[in-house]
C-alpha positions as CSV (number, residue, x, y, z in Angstrom):
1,X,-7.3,15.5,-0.8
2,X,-10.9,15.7,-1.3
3,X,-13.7,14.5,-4.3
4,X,-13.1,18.0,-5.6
5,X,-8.9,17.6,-6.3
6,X,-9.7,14.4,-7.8
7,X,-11.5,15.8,-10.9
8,X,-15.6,15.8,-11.7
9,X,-15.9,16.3,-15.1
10,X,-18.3,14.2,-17.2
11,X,-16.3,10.6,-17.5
12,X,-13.8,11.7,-15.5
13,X,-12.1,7.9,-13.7
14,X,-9.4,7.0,-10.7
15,X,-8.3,4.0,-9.7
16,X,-9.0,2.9,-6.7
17,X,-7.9,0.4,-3.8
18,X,-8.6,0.6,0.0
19,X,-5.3,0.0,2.6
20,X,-3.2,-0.3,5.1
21,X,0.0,1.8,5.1
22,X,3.0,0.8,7.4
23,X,4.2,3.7,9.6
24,X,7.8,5.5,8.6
25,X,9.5,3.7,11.2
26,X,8.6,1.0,9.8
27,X,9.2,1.3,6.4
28,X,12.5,3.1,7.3
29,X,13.8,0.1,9.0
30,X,13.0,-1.9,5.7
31,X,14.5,0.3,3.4
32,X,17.5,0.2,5.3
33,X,17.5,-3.7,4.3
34,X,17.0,-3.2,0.7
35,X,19.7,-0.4,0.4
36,X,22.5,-2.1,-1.4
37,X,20.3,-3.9,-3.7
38,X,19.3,-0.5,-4.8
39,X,23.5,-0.6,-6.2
40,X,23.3,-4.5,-6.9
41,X,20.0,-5.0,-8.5
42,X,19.9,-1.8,-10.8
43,X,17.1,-3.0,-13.5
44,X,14.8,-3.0,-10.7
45,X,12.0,-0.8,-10.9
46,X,11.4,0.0,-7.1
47,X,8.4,1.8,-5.4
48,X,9.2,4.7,-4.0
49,X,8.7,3.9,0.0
50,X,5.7,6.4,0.4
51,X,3.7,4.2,-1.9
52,X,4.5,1.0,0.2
53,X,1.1,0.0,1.4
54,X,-1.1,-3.2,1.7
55,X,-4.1,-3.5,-0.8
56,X,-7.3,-4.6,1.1
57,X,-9.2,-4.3,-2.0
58,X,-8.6,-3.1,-5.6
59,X,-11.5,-1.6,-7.0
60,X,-9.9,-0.7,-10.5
61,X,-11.4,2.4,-12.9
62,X,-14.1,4.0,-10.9
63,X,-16.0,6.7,-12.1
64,X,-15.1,9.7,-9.7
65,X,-19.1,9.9,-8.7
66,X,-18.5,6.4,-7.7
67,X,-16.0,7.6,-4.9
68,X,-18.0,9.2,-2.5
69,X,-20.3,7.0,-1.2
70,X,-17.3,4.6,0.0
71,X,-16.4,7.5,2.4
72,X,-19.2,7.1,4.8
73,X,-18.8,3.4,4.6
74,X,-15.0,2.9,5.1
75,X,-15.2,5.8,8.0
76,X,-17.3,3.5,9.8
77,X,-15.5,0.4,9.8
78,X,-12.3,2.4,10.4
79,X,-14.6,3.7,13.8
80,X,-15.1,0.2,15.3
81,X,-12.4,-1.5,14.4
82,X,-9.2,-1.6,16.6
83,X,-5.8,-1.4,15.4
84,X,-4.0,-4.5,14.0
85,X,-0.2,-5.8,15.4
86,X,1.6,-6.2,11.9
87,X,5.4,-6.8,11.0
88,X,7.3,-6.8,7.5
89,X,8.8,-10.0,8.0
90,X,10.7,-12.2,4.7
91,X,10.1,-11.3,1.3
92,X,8.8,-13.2,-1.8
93,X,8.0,-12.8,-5.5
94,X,5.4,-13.2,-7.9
95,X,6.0,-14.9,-11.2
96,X,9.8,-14.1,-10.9
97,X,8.8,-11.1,-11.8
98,X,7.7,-8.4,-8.8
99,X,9.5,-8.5,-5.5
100,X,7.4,-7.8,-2.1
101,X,7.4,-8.0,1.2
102,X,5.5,-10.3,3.7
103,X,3.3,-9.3,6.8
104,X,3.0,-11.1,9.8
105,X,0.9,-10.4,13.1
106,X,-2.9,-10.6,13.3
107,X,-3.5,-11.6,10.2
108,X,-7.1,-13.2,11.3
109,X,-7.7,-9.7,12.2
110,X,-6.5,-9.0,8.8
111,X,-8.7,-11.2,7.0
112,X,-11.9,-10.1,9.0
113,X,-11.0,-6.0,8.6
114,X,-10.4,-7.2,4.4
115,X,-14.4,-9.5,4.7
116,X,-15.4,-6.0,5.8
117,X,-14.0,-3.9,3.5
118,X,-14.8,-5.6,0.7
119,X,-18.6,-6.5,1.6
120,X,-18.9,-2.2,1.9
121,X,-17.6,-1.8,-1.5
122,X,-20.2,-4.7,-2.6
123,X,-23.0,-2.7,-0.5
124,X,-21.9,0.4,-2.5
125,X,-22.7,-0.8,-5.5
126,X,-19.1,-0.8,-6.9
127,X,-18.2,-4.0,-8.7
128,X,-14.6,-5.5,-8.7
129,X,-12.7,-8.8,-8.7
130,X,-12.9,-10.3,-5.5
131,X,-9.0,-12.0,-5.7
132,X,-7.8,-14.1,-2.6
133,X,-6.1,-12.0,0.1
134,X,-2.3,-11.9,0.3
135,X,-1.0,-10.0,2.5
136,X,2.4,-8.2,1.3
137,X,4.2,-4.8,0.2
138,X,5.3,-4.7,-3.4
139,X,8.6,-3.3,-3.3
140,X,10.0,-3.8,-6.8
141,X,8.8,-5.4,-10.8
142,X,11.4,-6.6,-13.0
143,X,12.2,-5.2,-16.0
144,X,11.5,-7.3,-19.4
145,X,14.6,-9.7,-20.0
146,X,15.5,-9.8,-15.9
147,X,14.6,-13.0,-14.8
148,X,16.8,-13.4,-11.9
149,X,16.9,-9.8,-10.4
150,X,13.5,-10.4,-8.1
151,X,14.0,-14.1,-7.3
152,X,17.9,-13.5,-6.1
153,X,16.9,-10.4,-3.6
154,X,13.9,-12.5,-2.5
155,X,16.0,-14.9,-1.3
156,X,18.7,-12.1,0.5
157,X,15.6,-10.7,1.7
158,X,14.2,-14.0,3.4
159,X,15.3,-13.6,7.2
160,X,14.1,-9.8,7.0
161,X,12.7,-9.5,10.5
162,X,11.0,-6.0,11.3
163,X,9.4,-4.8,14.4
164,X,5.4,-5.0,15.1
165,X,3.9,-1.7,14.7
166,X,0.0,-0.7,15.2
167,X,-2.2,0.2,12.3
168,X,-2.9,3.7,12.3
169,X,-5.6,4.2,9.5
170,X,-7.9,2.9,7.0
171,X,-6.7,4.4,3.2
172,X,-8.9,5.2,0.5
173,X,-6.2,5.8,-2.5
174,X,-6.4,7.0,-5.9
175,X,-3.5,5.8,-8.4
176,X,-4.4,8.0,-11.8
177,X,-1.7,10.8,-10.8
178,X,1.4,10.7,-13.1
179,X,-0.2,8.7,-15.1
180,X,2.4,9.0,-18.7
181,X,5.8,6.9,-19.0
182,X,7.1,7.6,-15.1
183,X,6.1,5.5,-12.2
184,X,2.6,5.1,-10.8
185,X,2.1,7.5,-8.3
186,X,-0.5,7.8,-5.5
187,X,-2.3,9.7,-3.3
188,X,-4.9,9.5,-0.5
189,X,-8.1,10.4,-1.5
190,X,-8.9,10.2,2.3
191,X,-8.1,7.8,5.1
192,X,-9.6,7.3,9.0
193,X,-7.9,6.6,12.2
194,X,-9.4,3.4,13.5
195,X,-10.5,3.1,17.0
196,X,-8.4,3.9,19.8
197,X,-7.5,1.0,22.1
């Protein structure tokens, strides 16, 4: 996907957020977990496990002709940095209400890619709430009147161990596609291999 698919007419917005995304192995071996609360927990709404990803930075509504100039920028970083040791491990929940997954590994080296990330954006021009990091994959968001759904497979969930895996690439996503009464879907707009080792 380019600046071109992504639309340029006058006023035209995305949103926007910069990531990590786990490797299909990875998530494979998670999903396995979660199967039978697919069957048990049914007023889940659950990401689909191509969305799974870790948010580095959410930039919100952008303009599209605010997109481009992160390119240059994130390509860089992605050039010099090295590739992280991550794991899914445990799970967790906000407000009783959205179910994710934990990370575990370097997350110094987490925190220092994220500084980075975000003080590009900032040099870009592009303004956007600078929230504390915390590292996780949102797996699932309870429906209105569920109050128990997320907190009970967060506790099943707890001792979820996965194996360390390498990040591969630094993501620039858009989340405007399907936007309507379905799930949030969403795309890279692009994303760059970070340095070999």
């Amino acid at each position: 996907m380019n600046d071109q698919s992504i639309g340029t007419a006058t006023g035209a917005t995305i949103r926007v957020f910069i990531a990590l995304a786990p490797p299909d192995h990875a998530k494979d071996e998670l999903a396995r977990q979660l199967r039978p609360a697919l069957d048990t927990y049914p007023l889940l709404r659950w990401n689909r496990i191509e969305d799974w990803h870790i948010t580095l930075a959410f930039l919100g509504e952008l303009p599209v002709t605010a997109v481009p100039p992160l390119h240059g920028a994130l390509a860089g970083i992605a050039a010099t940095r090295r590739p992280l040791e991550l794991a899914l491990r445990g799970a967790g929940h906000f407000d009783e209400r959205v179910l994710w997954s934990g990370i575990e590994g370097d997350l110094e080296g987490l925190r220092l890619l994220t500084s980075e990330v975000r003080a590009a954006v900032e040099d870009c021009g592009i303004p956007y709430v600078d929230r504390p990091l915390r590292p996780h994959l949102t797996l699932a968001r309870a429906r209105r009147g569920d109050a128990s759904s997320v907190t009970a497979l967060a506790a099943d969930l707890a001792d979820f161990s996965g194996r360390g895996w390498p990040t591969e690439r630094l993501h620039l996503v858009g989340s405007n596609f399907g936007r309507g009464p379905g799930p949030i879907r969403y795309r890279d707009i692009e994303s760059w291999p970070f340095r070999k080792r």
